[in-house]
TIRO-2110 file (N, C-alpha, C; in Angstrom, 1 decimal):
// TIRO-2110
23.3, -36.0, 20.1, N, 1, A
23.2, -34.9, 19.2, CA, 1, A
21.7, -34.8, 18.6, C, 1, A
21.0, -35.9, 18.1, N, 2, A
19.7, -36.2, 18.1, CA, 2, A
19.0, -35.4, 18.7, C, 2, A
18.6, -35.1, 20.6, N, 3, A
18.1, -34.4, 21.4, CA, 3, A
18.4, -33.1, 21.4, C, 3, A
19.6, -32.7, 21.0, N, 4, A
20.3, -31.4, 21.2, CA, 4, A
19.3, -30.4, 19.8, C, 4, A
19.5, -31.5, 19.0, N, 5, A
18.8, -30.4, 17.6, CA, 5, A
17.2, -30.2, 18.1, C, 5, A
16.8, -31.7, 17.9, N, 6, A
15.4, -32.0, 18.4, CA, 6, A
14.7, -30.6, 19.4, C, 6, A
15.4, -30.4, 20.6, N, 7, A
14.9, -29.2, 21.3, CA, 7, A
15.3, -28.1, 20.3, C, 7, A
16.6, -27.4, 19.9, N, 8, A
16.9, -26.6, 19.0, CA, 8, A
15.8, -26.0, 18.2, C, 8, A
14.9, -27.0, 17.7, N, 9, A
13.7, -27.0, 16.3, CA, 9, A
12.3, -26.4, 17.0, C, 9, A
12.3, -27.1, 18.7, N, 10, A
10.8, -26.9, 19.2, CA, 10, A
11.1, -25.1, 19.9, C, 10, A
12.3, -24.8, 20.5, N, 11, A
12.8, -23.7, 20.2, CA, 11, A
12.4, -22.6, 19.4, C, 11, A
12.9, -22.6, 18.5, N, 12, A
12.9, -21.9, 17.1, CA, 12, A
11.9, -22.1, 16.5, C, 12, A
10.5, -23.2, 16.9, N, 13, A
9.1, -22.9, 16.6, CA, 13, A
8.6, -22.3, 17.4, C, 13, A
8.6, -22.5, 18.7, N, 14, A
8.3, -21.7, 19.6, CA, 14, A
8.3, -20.1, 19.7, C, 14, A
9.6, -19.7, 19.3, N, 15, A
10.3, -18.6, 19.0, CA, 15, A
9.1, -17.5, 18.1, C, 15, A
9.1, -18.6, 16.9, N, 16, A
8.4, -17.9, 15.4, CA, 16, A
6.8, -18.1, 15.7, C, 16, A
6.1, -19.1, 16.4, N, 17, A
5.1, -19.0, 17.0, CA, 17, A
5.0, -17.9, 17.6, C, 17, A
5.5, -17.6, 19.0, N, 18, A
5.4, -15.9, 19.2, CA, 18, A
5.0, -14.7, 18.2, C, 18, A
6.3, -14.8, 17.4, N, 19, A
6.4, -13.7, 16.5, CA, 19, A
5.4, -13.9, 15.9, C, 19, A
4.8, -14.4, 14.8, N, 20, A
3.8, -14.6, 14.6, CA, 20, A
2.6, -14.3, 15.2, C, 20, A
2.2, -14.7, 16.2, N, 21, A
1.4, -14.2, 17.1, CA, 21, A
1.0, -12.9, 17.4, C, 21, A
2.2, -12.3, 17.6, N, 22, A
2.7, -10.4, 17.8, CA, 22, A
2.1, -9.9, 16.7, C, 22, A
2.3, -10.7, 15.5, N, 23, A
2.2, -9.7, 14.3, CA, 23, A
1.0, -9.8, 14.3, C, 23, A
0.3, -11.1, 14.0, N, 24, A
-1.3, -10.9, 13.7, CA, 24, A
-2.1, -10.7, 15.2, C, 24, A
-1.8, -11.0, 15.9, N, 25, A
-2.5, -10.8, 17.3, CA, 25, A
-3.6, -12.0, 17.3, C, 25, A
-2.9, -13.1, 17.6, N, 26, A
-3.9, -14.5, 17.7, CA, 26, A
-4.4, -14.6, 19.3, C, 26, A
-5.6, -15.2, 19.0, N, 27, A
-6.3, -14.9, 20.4, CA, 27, A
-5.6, -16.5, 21.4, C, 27, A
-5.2, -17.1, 20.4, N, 28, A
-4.9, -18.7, 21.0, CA, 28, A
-3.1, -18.5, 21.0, C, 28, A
-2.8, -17.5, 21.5, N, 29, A
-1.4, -17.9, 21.8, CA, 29, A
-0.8, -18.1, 22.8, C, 29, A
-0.6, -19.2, 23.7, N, 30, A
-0.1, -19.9, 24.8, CA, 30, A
1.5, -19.3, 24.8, C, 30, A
2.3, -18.3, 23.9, N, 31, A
3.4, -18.6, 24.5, CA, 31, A
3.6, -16.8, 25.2, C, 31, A
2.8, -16.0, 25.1, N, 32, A
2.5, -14.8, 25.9, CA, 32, A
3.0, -13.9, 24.6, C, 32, A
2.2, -14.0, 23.7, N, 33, A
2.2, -12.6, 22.6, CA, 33, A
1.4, -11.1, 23.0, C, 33, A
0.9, -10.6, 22.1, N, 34, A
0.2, -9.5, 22.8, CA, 34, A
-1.0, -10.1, 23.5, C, 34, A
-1.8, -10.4, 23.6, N, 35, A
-3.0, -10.8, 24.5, CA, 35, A
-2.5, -11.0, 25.9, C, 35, A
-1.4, -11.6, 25.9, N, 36, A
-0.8, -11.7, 27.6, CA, 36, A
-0.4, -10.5, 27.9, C, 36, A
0.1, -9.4, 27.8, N, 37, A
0.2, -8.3, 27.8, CA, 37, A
-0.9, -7.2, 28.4, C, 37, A
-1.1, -7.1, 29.9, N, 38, A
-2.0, -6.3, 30.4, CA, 38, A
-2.5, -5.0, 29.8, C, 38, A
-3.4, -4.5, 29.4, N, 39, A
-3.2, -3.1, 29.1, CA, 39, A
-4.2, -2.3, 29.7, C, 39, A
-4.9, -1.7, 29.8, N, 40, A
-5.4, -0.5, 30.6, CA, 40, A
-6.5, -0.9, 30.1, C, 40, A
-6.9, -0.7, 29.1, N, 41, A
-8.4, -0.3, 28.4, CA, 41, A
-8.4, -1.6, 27.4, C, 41, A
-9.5, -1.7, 27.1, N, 42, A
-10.3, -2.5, 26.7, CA, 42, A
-10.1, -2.1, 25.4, C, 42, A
-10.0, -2.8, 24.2, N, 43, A
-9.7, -3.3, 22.8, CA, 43, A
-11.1, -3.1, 22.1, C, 43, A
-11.4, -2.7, 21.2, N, 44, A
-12.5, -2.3, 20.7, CA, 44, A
-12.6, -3.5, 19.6, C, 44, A
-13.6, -4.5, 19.8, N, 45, A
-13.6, -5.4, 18.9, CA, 45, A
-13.6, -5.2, 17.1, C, 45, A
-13.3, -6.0, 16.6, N, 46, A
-13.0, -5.8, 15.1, CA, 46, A
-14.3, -5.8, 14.5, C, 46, A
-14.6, -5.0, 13.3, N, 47, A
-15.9, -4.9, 12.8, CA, 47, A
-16.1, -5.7, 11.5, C, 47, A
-17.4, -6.5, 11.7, N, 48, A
-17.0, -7.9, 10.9, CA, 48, A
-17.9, -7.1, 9.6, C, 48, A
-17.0, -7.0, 8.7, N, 49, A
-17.5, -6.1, 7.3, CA, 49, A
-18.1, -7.0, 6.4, C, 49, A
-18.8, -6.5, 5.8, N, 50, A
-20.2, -7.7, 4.8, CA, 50, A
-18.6, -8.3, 3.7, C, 50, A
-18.8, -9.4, 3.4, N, 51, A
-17.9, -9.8, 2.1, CA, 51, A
-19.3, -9.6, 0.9, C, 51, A
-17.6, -8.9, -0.1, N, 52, A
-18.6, -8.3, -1.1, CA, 52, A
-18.2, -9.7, -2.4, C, 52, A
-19.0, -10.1, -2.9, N, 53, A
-18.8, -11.2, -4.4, CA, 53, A
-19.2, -10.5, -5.5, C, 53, A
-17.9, -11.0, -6.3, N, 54, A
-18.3, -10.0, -7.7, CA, 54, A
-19.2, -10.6, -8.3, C, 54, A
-19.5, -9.9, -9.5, N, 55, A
-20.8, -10.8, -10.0, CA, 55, A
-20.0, -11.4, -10.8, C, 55, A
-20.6, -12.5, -11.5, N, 56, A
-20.3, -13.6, -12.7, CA, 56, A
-20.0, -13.2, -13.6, C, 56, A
-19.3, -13.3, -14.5, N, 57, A
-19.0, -12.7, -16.0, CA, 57, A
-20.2, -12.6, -16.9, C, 57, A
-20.9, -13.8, -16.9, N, 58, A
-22.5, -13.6, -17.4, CA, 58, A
-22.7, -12.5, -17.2, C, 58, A
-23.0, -12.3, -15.9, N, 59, A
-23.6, -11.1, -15.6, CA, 59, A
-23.3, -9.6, -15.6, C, 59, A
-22.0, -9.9, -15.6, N, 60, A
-21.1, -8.6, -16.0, CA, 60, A
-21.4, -8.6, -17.7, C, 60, A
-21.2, -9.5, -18.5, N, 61, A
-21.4, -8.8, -19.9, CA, 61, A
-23.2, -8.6, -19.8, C, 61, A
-23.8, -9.3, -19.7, N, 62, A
-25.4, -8.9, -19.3, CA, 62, A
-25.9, -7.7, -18.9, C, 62, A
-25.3, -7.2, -18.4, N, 63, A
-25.4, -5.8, -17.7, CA, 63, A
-24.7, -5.0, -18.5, C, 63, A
-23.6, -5.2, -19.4, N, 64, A
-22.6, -4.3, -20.3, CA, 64, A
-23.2, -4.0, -21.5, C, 64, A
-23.3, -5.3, -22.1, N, 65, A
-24.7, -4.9, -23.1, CA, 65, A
-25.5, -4.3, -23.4, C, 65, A
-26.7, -4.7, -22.1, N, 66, A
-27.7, -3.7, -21.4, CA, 66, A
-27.4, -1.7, -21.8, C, 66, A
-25.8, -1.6, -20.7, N, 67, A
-25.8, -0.4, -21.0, CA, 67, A
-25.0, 0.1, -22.3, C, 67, A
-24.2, -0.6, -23.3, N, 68, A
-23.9, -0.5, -24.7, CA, 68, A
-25.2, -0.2, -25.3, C, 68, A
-26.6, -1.0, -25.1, N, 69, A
-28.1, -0.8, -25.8, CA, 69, A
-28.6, 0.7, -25.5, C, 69, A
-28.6, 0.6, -24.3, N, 70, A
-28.9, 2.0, -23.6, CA, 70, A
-28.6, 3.4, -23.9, C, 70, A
-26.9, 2.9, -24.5, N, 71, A
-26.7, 4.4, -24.9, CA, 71, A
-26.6, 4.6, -26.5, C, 71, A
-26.5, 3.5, -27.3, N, 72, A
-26.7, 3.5, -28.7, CA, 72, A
-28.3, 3.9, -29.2, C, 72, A
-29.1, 3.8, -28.2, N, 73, A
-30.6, 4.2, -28.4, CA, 73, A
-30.9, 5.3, -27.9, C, 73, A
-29.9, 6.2, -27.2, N, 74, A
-29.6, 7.4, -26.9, CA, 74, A
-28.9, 8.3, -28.0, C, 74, A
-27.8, 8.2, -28.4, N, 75, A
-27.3, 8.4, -29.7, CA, 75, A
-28.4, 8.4, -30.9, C, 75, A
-28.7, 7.2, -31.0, N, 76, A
-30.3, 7.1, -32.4, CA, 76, A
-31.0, 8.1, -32.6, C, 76, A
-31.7, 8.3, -31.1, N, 77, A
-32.6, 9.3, -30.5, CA, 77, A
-32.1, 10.7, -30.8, C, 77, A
-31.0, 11.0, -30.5, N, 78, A
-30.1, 12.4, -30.9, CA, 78, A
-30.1, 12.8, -32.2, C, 78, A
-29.7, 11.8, -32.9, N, 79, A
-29.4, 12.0, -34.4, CA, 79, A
-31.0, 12.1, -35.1, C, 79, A
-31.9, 11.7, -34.8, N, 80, A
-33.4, 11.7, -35.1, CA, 80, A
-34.3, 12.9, -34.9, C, 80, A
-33.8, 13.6, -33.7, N, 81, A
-34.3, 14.8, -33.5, CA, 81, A
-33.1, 16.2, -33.7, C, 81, A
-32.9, 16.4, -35.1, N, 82, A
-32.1, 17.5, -35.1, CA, 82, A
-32.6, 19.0, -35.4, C, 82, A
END
């Protein structure tokens, strides 16, 4: 019974390894996902897009400030020349 499950389990990974595969399209799939799959034309490679990093919170209020200053001395300016 031991062996009977034992294959059952490499099975059913096997299985979900596929699926898997299908869904994300893994270039390393040995058990014939889409990449095994002949197709006519050629696949237009993926376009590797810059990663964007937010800034730091420092720098986020650093820069919020900045423009809180910016427009309160705009306002000043207003009220000064009426």
């Amino acid at each position: 019974m031991g062996n009977d499950d034992a294959e059952a389990r490499r099975k059913r990974a096997a299985e979900l390894r596929k699926q898997i595969a299908d869904i994300v399209g893994s270039k390393d799939d040995k058990t014939g996902g889409q990449d095994s799959i002949p197709t006519g034309q050629d696949e237009t490679p993926r376009r590797n897009a810059p990663r964007v990093h937010p800034i730091s919170p420092r720098e986020f209020i650093e820069q919020r400030m900045r423009e809180l200053d910016r427009n309160k001395d705009e306002e000043d300016d207003g009220k000064k020349q009426p």
